[in-house]
Backbone as numpy.savetxt, mean C-alpha at the origin, in Angstrom:
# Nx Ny Nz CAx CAy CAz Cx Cy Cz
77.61 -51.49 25.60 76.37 -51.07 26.13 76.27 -49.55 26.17
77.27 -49.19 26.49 77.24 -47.33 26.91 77.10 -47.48 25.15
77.81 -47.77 24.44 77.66 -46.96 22.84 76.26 -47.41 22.42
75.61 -48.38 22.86 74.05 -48.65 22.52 73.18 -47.37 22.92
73.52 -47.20 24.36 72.87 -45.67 25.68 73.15 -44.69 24.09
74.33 -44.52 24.35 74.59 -43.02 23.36 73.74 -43.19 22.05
73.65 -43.95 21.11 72.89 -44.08 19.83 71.69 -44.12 20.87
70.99 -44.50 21.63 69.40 -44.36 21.83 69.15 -42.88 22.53
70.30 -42.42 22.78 70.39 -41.12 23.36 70.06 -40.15 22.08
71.10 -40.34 21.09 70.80 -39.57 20.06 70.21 -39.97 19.23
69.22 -41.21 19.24 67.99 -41.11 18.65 67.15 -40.72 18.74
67.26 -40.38 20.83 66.14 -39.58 21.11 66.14 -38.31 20.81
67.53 -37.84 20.97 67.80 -36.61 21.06 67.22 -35.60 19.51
67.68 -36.41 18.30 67.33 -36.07 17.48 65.53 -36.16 17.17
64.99 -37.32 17.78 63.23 -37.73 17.42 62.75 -36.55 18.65
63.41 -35.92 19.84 62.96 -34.38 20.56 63.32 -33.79 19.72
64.05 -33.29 18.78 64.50 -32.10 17.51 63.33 -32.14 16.71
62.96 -33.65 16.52 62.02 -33.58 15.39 60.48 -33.33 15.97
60.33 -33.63 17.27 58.89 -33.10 18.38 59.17 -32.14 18.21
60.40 -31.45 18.63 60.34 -29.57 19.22 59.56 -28.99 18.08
60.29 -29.73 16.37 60.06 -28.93 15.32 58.60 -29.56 15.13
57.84 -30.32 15.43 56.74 -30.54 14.98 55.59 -30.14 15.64
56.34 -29.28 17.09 55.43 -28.46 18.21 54.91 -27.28 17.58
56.75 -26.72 17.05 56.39 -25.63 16.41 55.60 -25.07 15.80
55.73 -26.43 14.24 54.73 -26.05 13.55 53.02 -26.47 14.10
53.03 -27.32 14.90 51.53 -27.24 15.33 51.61 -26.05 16.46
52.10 -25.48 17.03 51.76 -23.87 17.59 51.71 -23.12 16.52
52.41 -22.49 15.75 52.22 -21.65 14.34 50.60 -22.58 13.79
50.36 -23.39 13.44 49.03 -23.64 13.03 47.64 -23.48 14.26
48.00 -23.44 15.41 47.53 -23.32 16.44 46.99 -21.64 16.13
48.29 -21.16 16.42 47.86 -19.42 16.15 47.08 -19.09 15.17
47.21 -19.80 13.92 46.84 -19.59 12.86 45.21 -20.03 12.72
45.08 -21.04 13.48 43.56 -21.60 13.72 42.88 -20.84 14.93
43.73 -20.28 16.07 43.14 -18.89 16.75 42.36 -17.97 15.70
43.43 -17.60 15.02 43.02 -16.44 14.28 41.86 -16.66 13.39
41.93 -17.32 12.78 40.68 -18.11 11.90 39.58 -18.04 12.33
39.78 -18.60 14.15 38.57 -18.68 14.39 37.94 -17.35 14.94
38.99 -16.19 15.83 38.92 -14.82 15.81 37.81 -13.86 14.54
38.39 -14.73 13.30 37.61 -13.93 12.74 36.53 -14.72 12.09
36.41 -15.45 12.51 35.21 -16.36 12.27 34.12 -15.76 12.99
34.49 -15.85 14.50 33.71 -15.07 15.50 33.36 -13.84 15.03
34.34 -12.72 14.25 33.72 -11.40 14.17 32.94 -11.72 13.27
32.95 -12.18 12.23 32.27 -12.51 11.10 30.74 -12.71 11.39
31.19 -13.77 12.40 29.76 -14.20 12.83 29.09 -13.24 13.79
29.60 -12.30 14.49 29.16 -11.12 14.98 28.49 -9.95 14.02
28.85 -9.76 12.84 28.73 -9.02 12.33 27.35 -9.76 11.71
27.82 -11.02 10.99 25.99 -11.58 10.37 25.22 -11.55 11.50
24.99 -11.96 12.77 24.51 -11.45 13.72 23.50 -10.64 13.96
24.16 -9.06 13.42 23.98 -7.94 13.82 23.45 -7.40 12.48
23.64 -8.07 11.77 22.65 -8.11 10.34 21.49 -8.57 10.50
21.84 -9.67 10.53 20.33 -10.56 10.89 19.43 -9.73 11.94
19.56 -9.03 12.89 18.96 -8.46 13.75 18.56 -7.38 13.36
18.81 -7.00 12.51 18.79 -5.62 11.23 17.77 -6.34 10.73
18.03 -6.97 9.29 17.20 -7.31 8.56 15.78 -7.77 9.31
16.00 -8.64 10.85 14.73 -8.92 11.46 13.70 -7.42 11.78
14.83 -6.36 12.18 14.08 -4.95 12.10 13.25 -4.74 11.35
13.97 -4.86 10.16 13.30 -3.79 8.84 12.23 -4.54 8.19
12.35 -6.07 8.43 10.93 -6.91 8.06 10.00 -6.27 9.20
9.98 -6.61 10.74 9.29 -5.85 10.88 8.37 -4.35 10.70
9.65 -3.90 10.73 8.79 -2.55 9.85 8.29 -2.46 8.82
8.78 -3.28 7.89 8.24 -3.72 6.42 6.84 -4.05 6.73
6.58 -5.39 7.46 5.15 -5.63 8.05 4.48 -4.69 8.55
4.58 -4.10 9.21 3.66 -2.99 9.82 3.68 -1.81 8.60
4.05 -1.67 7.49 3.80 -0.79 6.92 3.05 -1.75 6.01
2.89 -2.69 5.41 2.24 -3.53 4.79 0.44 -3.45 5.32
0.72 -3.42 7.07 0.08 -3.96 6.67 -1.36 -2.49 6.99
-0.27 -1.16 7.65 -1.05 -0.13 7.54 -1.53 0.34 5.75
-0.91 -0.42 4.86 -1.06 0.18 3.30 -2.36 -0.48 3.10
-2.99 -2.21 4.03 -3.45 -2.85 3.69 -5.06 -2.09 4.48
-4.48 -1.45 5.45 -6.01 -0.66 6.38 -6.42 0.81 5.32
-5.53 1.09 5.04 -5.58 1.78 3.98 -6.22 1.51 2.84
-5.85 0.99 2.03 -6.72 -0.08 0.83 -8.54 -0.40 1.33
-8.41 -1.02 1.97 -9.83 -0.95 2.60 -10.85 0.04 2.72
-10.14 1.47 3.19 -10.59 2.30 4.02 -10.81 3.21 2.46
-9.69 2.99 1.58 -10.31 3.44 0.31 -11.07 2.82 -0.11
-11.28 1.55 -0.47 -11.96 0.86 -1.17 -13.56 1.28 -0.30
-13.55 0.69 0.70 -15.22 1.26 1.44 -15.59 3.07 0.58
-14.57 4.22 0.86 -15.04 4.88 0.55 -15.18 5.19 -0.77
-14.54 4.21 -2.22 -14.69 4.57 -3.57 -16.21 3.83 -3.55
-16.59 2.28 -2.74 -17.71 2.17 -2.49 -18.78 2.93 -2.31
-18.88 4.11 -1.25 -19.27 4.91 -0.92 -19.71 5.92 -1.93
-18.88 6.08 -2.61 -18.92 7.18 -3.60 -20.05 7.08 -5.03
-19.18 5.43 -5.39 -20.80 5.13 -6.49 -21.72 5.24 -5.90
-22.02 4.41 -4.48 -23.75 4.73 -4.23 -24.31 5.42 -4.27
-23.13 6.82 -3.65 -23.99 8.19 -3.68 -23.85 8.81 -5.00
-23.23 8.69 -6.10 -23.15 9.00 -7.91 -24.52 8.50 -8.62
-24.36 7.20 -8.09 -26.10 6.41 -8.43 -26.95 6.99 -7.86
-27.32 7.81 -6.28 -28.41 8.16 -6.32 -28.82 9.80 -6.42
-27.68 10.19 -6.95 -27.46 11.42 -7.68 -28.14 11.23 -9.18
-27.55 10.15 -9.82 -27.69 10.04 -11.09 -29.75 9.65 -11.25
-29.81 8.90 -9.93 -31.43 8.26 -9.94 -32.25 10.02 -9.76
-31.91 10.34 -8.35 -32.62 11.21 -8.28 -32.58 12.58 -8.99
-31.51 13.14 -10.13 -31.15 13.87 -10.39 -32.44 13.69 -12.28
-32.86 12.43 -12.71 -33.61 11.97 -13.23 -34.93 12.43 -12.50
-35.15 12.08 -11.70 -36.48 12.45 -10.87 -36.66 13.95 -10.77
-35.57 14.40 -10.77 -35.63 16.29 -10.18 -35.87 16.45 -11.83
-35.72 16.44 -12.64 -35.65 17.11 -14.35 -37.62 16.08 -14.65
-37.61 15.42 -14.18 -39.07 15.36 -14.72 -39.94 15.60 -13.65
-39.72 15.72 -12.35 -40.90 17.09 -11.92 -40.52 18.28 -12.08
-39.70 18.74 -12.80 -39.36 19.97 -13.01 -39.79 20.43 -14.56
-39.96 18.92 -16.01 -40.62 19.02 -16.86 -42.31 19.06 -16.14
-42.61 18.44 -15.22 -43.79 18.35 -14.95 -44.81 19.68 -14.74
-44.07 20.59 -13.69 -43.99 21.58 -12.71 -44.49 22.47 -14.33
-43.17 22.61 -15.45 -43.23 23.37 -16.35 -44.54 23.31 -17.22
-44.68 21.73 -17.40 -46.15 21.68 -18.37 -47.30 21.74 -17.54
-47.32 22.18 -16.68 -48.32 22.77 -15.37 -48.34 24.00 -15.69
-47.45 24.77 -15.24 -47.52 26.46 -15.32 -47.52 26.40 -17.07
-47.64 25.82 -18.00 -47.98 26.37 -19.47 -48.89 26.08 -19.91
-49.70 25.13 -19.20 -50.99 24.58 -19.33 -51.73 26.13 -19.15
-51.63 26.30 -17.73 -52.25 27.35 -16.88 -52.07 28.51 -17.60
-50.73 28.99 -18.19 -50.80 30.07 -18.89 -51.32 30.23 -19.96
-52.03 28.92 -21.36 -52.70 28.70 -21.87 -54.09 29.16 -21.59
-54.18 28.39 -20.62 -55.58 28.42 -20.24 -55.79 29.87 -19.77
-55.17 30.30 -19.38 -55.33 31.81 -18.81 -55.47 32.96 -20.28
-54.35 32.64 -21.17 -54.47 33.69 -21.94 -55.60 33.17 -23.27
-56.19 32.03 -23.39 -56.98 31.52 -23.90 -58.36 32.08 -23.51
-58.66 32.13 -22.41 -59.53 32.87 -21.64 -59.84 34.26 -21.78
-58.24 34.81 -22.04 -58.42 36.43 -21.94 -58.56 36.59 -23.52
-58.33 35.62 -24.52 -58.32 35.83 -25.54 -59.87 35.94 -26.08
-60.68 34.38 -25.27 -62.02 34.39 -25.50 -62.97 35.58 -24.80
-62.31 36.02 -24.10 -63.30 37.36 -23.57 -63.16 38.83 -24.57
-61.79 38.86 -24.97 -61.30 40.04 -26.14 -62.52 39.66 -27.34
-62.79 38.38 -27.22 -63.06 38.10 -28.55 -64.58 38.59 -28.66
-65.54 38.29 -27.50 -66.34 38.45 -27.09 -66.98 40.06 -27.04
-66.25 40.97 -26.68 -66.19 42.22 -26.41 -66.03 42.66 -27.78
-65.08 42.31 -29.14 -64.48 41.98 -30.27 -66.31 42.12 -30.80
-66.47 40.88 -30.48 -68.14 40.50 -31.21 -69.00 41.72 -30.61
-69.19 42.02 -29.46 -69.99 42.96 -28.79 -69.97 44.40 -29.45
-68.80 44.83 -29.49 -68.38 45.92 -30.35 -68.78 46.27 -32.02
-68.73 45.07 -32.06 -69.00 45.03 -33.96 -70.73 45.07 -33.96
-71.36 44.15 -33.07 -72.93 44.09 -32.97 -73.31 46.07 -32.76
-72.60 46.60 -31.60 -73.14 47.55 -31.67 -73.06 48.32 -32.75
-71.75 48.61 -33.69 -71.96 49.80 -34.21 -72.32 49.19 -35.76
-72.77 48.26 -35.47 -73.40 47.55 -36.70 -75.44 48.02 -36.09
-75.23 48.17 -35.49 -77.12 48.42 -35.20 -77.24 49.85 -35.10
């Protein structure tokens, strides 16, 4: 019986050799899955702190979007702006050159008529002159 004790003794003794060594290696994998996850965590700290970045700069991205977009508008109204007033440059700038042909065949009418006048009175005086020293 005692030599049965001793063999279950050193069956145990040896199957604790083979726990101690199988502690071991699950502590060494233990540490090793600490660490893993250590830097899993920074890892994930760091995308994090990206992501909170990148959420920045979209925002700012948006707000510059969408000041480019008040912008755009604010041109567009005023290139708007600009033909209407080109068109009524171009309309009335038509209107100014023909009362201004108008204005002109007015005052050449008149100067016609004026030196037509002074011409028919020369002419007259012309005739008057010749009657006299013809009598």
């Amino acid at each position: 019986m005692e030599k049965q004790i001793l063999e279950i003794l050193l069956d145990l003794r040896s199957e604790m050799k083979e726990v101690r060594t199988d502690m071991k290696e699950f502590r060494s994998e233990l540490k090793t899955t600490q660490a893993d996850v250590r830097s899993i965590r920074s890892d994930l700290k760091t995308t994090q702190a990206d992501v909170r970045s990148i959420r920045s700069d979209l925002k700012t991205t948006q707000a510059d979007v969408r000041s480019i977009r008040s912008d755009l508008r604010t041109t567009q109204a005023d290139v708007k702006d600009i033909k209407e007033t080109v068109n009524r440059i171009e309309v009335s700038q038509t209107e100014d050159v023909i009362a201004v042909l108008k204005v002109t065949k007015q005052q050449t009418e008149s100067e016609f008529h004026y030196l037509n006048t002074r011409l028919t009175d020369i002419d007259k005086r012309v005739f008057n002159l010749e009657n006299r020293v013809e009598r």
